[in-house]
N, C-alpha and C positions, 0 to 999 in steps of 0.2 A: 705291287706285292703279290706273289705266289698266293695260291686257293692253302691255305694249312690246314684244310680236311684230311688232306696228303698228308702222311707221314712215312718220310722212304727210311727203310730199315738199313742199316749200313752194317750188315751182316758180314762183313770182310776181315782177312788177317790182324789187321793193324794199322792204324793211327797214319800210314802214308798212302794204303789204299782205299781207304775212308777219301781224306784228303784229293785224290785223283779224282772218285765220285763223284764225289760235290763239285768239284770242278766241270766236272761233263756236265751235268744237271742244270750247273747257272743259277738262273733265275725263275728256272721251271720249278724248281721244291724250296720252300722254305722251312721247313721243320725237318730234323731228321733223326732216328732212334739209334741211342748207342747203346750195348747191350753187353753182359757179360763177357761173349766170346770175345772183345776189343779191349776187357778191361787193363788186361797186360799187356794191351799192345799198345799202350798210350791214348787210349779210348778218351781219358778223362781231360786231356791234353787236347784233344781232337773238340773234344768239349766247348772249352773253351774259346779257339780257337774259330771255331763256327760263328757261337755268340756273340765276341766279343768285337771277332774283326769285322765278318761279315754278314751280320746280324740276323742271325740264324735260330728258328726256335728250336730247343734241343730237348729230347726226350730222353730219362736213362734209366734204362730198363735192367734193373738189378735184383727186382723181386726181393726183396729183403722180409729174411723170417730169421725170427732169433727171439730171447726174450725180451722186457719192454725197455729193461735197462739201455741195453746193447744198441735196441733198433732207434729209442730216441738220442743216443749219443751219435748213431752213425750217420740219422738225417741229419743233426745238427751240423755236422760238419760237411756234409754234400751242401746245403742247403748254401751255403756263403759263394757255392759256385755261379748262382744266380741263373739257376738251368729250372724251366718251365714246367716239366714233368718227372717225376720218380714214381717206381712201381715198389710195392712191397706184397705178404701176402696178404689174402682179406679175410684173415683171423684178427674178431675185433682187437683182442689188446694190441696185436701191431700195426694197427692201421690207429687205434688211439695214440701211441706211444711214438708214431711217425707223425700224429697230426704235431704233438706238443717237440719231436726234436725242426718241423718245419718251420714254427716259433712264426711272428709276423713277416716271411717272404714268402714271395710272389709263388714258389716253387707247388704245384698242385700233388697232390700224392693221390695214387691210383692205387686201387686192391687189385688183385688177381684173384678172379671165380675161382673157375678150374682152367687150366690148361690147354688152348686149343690144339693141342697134339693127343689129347686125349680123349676115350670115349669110356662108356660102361663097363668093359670089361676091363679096361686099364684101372678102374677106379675099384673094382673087385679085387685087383692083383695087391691093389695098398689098402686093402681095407675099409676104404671109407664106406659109409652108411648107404643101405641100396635103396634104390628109389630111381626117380627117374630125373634123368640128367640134370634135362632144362629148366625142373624143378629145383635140384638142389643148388643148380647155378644162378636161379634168380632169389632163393634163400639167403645165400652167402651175399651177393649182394646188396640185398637189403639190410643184413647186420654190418655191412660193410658200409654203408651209408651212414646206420647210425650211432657208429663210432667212431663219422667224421670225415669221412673219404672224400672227396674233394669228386671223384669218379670209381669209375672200374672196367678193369680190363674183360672183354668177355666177348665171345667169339657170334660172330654176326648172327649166327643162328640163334642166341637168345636173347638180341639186342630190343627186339618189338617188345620183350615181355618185362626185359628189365624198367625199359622206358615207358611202363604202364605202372610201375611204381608209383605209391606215394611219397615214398624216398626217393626216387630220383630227380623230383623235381629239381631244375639248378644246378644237378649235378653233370658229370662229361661221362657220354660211354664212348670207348674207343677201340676199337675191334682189326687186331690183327686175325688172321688167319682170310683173308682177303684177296682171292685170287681173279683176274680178269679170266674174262670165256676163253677156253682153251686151251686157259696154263695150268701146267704141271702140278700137281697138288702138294707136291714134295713130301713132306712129314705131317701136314696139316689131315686133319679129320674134319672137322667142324668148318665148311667155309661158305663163303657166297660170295658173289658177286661186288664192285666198287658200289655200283650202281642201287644191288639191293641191299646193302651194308647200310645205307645212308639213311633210304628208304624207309627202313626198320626201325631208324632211330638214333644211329651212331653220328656221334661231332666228328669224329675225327676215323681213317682211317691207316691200318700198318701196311704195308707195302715191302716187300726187300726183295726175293729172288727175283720175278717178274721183271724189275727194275735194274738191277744188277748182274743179271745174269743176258740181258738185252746185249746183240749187237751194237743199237743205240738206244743205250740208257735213257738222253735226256726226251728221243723220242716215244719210249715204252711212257715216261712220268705223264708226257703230255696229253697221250692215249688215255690212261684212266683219270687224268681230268679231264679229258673232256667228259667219260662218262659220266662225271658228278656233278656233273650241269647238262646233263639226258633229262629230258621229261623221266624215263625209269626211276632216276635217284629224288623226285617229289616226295617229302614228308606226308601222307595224307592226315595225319592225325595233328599237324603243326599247323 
């Protein structure tokens, strides 16, 4: 079985080039993230599909914010998909109201901090409360812990801090914005390394253009495994 620290992002049009991907990939990745942009493309189909035939862990990255009503009916009905990860935000009532629509499956619910496409001055443009970042990112997820978050999304530069938590004990940080040495930073802000993503404290990390956007895909996946078995990616603190 594939290293599932790895999580390739299937950042593509639709549900048949998803399908081509994974195919290149093989048996190099076993987890992989499906995310809004695929929703309409038969994303949820692709879903399943992964899961079901080729037993694949599936991530679905939906962020879900809404009231607690809405958010625990809409987990309840993801949740039957039998899919390993769902993201919502990490405003307690939606992450309590995602814990109760996850009901007893397997399916882990993830908060989102803030956004690793964002930094301080995007977070002045929406108002939010000023202070300093990596502060408020490890705030949110500690409230985000304790109202039940199974994990949290949070971008590798505040991964060491979150997992000095006493909330996070038990808990999964899992850190997209993860780029190997030399790649393109694309819309990311917040990034680091596979290698120091891990180091810092992250289970799991997100992966997509690096990997997709490769001449050879399944060769880019096998590149930042190996770095996550680098003496660099060592836990010191584990």
């Amino acid at each position: 079985m594939a290293d599932d620290r790895l999580i390739v992002a299937l950042d593509v049009p639709n549900a048949l080039a998803g399908a081509e991907l994974a195919q290149k990939l093989g048996d190099a990745v076993s987890f992989y993230k499906i995310g809004l942009g695929m929703l309409s493309g038969g994303g949820l189909a692709l879903a399943n599909e992964l899961k079901q035939d080729h037993g694949k862990r599936i991530f679905l990255d939906m962020k879900l914010f809404d009231i607690g009503a809405t958010i625990e009916a809409a987990v309840r009905g993801l949740a039957q998909f039998d899919l390993d990860f769902l993201t919502v935000h990490g405003d307690p009532h939606v992450v309590t109201a995602a814990k109760a629509g996850a009901g007893g499956s397997e399916m882990k619910i993830l908060a989102v901090t803030v956004l690793t496409s964002l930094d301080r001055a995007d977070l002045d443009a929406c108002q939010i409360r000023a202070g300093d970042l990596a502060e408020l990112v490890t705030a949110r997820a500690a409230r985000a812990f304790e109202a039940g978050a199974d994990g949290v999304i949070t971008s590798p530069r505040e991964a060491a801090l979150i997992r000095a938590l006493p909330e996070a004990d038990g808990r999964l940080i899992v850190t997209p914005g993860v780029r190997p040495a030399g790649a393109d930073l694309g819309d990311q802000k917040r990034v680091a390394t596979p290698a120091n993503a891990i180091a810092d404290g992250a289970d799991h990390i997100v992966v997509g253009r690096p990997v997709w956007q490769s001449p050879n895909p399944k060769a880019a996946a096998e590149a930042i495994l190996a770095e996550l078995n680098s003496p660099q990616a060592q836990q010191p603190n584990h």
